[in-house]
C-alpha positions in Angstrom: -14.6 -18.2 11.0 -16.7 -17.2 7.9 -15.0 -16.7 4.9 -13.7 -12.9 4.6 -16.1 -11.2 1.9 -16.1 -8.1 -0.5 -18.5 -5.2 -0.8 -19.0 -3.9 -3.9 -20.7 -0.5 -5.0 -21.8 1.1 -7.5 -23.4 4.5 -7.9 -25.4 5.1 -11.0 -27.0 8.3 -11.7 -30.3 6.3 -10.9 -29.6 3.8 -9.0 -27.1 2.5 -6.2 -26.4 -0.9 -6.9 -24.7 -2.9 -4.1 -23.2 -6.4 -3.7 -21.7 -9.1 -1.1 -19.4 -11.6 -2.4 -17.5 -14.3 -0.5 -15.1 -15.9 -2.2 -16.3 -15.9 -6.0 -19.7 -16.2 -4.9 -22.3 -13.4 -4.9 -24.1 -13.2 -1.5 -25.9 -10.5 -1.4 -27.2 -8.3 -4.5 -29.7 -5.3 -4.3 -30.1 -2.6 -6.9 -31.8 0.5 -5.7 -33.6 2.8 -8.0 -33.6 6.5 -7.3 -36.4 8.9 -8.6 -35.6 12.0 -10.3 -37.7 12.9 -7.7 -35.8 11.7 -4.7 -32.3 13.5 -6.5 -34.0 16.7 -7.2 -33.3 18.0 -3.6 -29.4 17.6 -4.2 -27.9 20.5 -6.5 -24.8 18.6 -6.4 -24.0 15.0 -6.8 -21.2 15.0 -4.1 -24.2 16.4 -1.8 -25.5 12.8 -2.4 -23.0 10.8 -0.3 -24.7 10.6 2.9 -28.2 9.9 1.4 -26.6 7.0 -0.9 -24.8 5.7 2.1 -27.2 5.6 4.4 -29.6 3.4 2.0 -26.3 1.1 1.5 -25.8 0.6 5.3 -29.7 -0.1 5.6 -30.0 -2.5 3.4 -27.1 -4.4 4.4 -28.2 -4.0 8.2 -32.2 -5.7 6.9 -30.3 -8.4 4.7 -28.5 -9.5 8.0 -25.2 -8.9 6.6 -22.2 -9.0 9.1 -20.1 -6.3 7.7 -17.2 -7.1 10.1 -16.5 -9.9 7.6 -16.0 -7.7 5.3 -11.8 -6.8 4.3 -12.3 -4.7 1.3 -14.4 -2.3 -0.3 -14.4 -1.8 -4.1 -15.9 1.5 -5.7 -17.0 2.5 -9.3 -14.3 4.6 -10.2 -15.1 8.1 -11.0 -14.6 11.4 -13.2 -10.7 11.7 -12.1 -7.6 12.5 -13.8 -6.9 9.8 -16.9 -5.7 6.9 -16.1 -4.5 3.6 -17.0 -7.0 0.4 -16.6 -6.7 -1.2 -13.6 -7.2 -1.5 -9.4 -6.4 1.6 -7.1 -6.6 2.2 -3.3 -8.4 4.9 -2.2 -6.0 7.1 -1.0 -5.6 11.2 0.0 -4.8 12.2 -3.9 -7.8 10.5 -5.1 -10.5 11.4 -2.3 -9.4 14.8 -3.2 -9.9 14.9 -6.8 -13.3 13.1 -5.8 -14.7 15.7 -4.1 -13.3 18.5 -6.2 -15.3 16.8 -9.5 -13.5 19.6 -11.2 -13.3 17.1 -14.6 -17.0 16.6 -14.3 -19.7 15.0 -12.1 -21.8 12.3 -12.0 -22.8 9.5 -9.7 -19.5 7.1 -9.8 -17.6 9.9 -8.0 -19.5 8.9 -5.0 -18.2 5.2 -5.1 -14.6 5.8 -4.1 -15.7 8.3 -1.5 -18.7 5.6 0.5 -16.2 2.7 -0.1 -13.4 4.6 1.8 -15.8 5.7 4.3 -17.3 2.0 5.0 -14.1 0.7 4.9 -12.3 3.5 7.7 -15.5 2.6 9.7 -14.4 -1.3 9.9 -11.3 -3.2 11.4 -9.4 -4.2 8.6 -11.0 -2.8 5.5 -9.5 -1.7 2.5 -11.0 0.3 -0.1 -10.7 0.5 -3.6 -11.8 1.5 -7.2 -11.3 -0.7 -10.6 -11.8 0.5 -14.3 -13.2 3.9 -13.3 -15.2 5.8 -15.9 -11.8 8.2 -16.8 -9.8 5.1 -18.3 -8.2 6.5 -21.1 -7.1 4.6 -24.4 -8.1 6.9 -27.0 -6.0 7.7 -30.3 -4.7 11.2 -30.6 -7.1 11.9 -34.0 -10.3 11.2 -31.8 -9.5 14.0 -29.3 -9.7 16.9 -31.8 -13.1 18.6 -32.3 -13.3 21.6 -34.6 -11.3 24.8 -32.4 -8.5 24.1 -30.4 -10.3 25.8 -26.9 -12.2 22.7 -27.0 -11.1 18.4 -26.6 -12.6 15.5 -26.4 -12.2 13.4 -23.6 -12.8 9.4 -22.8 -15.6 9.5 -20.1 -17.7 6.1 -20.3 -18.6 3.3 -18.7 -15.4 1.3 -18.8 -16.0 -1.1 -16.2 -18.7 -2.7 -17.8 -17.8 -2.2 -21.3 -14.7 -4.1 -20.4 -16.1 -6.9 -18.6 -19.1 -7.3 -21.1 -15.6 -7.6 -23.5 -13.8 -10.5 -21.8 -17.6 -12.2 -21.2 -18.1 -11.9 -25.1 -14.4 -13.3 -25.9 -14.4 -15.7 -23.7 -18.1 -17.0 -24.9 -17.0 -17.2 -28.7 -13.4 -18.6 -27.4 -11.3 -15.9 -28.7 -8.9 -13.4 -26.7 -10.2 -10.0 -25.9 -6.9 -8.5 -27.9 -8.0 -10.0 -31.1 -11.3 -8.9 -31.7 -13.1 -5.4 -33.0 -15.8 -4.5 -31.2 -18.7 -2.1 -30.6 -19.7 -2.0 -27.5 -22.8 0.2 -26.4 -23.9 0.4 -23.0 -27.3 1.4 -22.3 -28.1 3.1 -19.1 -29.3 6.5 -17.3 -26.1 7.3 -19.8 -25.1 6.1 -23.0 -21.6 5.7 -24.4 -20.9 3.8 -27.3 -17.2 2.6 -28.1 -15.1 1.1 -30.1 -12.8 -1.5 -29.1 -9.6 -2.0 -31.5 -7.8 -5.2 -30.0 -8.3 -4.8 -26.5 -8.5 -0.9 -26.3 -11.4 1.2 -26.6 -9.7 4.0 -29.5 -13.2 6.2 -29.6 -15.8 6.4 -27.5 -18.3 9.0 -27.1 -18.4 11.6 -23.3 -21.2 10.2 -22.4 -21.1 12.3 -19.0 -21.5 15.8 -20.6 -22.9 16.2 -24.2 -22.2 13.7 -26.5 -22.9 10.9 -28.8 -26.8 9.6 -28.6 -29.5 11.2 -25.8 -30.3 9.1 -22.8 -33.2 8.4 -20.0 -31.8 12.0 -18.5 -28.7 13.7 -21.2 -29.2 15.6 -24.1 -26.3 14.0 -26.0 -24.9 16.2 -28.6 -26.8 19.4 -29.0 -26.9 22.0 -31.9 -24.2 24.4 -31.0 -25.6 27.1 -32.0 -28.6 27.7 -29.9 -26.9 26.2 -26.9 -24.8 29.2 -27.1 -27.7 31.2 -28.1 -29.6 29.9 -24.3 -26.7 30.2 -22.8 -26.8 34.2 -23.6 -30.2 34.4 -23.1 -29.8 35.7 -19.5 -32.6 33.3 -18.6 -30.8 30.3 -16.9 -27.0 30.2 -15.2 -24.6 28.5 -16.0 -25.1 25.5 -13.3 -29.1 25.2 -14.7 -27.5 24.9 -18.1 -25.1 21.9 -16.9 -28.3 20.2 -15.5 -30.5 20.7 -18.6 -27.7 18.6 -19.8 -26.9 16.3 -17.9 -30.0 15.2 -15.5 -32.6 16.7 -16.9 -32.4 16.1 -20.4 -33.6 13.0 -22.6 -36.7 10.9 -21.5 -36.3 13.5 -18.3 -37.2 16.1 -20.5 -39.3 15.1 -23.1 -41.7 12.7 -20.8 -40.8 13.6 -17.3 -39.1 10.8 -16.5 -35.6 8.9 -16.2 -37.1 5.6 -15.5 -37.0 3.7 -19.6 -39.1 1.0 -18.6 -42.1 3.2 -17.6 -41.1 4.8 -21.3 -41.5 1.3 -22.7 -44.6 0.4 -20.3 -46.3 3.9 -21.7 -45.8 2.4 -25.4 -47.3 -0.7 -24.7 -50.0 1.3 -23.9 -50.5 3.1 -26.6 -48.6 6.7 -25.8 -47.7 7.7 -29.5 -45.3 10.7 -27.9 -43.2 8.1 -25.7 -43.0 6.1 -29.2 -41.8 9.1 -30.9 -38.8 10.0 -28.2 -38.3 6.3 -27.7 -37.6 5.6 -31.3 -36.0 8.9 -31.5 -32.9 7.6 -28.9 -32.8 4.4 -30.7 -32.3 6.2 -33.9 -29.4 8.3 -32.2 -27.8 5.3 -30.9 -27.7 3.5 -34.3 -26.1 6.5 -36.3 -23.2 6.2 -33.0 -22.8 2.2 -33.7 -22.6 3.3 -37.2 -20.1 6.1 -37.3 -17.8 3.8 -34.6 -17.9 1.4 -37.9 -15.6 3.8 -39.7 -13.1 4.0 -36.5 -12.9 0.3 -37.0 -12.5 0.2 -41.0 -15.3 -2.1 -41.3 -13.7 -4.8 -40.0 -16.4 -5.4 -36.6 -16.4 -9.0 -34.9 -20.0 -8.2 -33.2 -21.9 -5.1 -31.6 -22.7 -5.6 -28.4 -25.4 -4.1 -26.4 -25.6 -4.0 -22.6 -27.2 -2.0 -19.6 -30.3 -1.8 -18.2 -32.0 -0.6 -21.6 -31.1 -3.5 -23.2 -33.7 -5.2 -21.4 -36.0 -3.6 -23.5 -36.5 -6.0 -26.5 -38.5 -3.0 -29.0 -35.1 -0.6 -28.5 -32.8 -4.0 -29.4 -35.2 -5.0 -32.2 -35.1 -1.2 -33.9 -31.2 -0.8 -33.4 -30.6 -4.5 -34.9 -32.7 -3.5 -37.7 -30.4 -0.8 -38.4 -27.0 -1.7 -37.6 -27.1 -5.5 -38.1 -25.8 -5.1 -41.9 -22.1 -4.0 -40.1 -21.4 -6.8 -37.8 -23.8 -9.7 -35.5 -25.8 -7.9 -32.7 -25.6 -9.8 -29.3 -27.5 -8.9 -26.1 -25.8 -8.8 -22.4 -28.6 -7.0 -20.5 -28.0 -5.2 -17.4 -24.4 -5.2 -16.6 -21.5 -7.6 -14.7 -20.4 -4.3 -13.1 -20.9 -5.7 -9.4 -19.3 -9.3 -10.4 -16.4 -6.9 -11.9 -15.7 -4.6 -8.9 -15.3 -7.6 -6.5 -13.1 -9.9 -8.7 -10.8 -6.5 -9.0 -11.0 -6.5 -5.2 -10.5 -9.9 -4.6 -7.6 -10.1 -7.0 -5.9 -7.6 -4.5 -6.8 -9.3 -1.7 -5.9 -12.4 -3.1 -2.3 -11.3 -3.8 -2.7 -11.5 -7.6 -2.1 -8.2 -8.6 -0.7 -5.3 -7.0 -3.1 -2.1 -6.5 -1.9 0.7 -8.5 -1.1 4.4 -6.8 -3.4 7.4 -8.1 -0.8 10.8 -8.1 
């Protein structure tokens, strides 16, 4: 018999990226883009699930993939209670609290929910999330904001943050727990955080208004005339969350969330995608730079990761500004997928024990 493999998936908020590992090795890997187009018919991202899963079970069914080989299904963790780092089966608690979103939506919510479906639909299957995007390590002095109605919470992209972590320390030869980082990962979201010894103390919400804009998020908005549209009896309150969050950014300023056809538009010569282009790079540099202060100074290396990082005139403008702090190195795109199903297979493996969601 085959050797028994591992699905892993990951729901962006542009993208479904999906993966087949057997052993260590990867398999099968397909990342599949989603329009803003395509997404605008879905008012809700939990109205997504059997779109995305359908396109996951297709593509594994043209790639030939025998899914009965498959014994566990790992998840991008999402918007949940906080929680402490680690692996966690899907269970009742946590499918609830998926579904609900009532901490915040986006895209990764859907990855515990189509892993436990897949998985129910096989043998013996077992599903799971790893280093969802509500892992929590924050110091108490970054949670305050200015009124005590409002708090700051840790909502990034901790999976890959993490691993791009251990791949840095590992590649320089030094522990994870003894370096300062800044790590900012550049995808349909940004979030931008600062890793103290192995925790990540500050780190901007990138899900819901804060830190730099995005390919589709406004990122920290005046406050003032976003309470001023909000009162303007002109858009309710669920418009509002999606000028926000999905249709802000690139989305709103160039009508798209796809940042290479922003970077393909400047190479040809479109002086307004230059503008908005430089204008996120510009954002995301005064983020690395504030994180700085969190860390005293004392930074080991920024680090820059995610799809966007692919793009070598963002990187270039954003080490030209931040490369006085601390070495600038490059991990494009992200070891999300290889991190999901080395968190599974450590399960599976018997190497660590899964942790219970309550």
């Amino acid at each position: 018999m085959e050797e028994q493999r591992i699905l892993a998936i990951n729901p962006g908020s542009t993208s479904t990226k999906i993966a087949v590992y057997q052993g260590s090795k990867s398999i099968f890997l397909k990342n599949i883009k989603h329009s803003s187009e395509e997404l605008k018919p879905f008012k809700k991202i939990a109205e997504q699930f059997g779109f995305r899963k359908e396109i996951i079970l297709r593509e594994l069914k043209e790639a030939e993939i025998r899914i009965d080989l498959i014994t566990a299904v790992v998840g991008r963790g999402g918007i949940v209670k906080p929680i402490e780092s680690g692996v966690y089966e899907v269970n009742e608690r946590l499918i609830h609290d998926l579904h609900e979103s009532k901490l915040g939506e986006h895209a990764s919510n859907l990855g515990g929910l189509i892993a436990n479906d897949i998985a129910n639909s096989l043998d013996n299957a077992r599903a799971f999330i790893a280093d969802p995007v509500v892992v929590d390590e924050m110091e108490d002095v970054a949670r305050y904001t200015g009124h005590p109605k409002f708090v700051r919470h840790s909502i990034f992209h901790a999976l890959n943050q993490k691993a791009i972590a251990r791949k840095h320390a590992k590649a320089i030869d030094k522990p994870y727990k003894e370096l300062n980082l800044i790590i900012a990962h550049l995808g349909g979201g940004i979030s931008v955080g600062a890793h103290h010894k192995g925790r990540v103390i500050d780190v901007n919400n990138a899900l819901d208004g804060d830190g730099p804009f995005s390919p589709e998020r406004t990122g920290t908005l005046p406050c003032g005339q976003v309470a001023q549209l909000c009162f303007s009896g002109e858009y309710t309150h669920d418009e509002v969350k999606k000028i926000i969050k999905g249709e802000g950014g690139f989305v709103s300023y160039l009508g798209t969330n796809d940042a290479y056809s922003v970077e393909m538009k400047i190479k040809d010569g479109d002086k307004e995608a230059k503008k908005i282009h430089d204008a996120l790079a510009y954002q995301l540099s005064k983020e690395i730079g504030s994180l700085s202060t969190v860390l005293k100074g004392k930074v080991d290396a920024i680090l820059l990761t995610g799809g966007m990082a692919y793009d070598k005139t963002l990187v270039d403008y954003v080490k030209e500004m931040v490369a006085f702090i601390a070495p600038v190195s490059v991990y494009p795109g992200e070891d999300e997928m290889e991190a999901l199903a080395m968190n599974g297979r450590s399960v599976m493996n018997g190497e660590v024990e899964p942790q219970i969601y309550t």
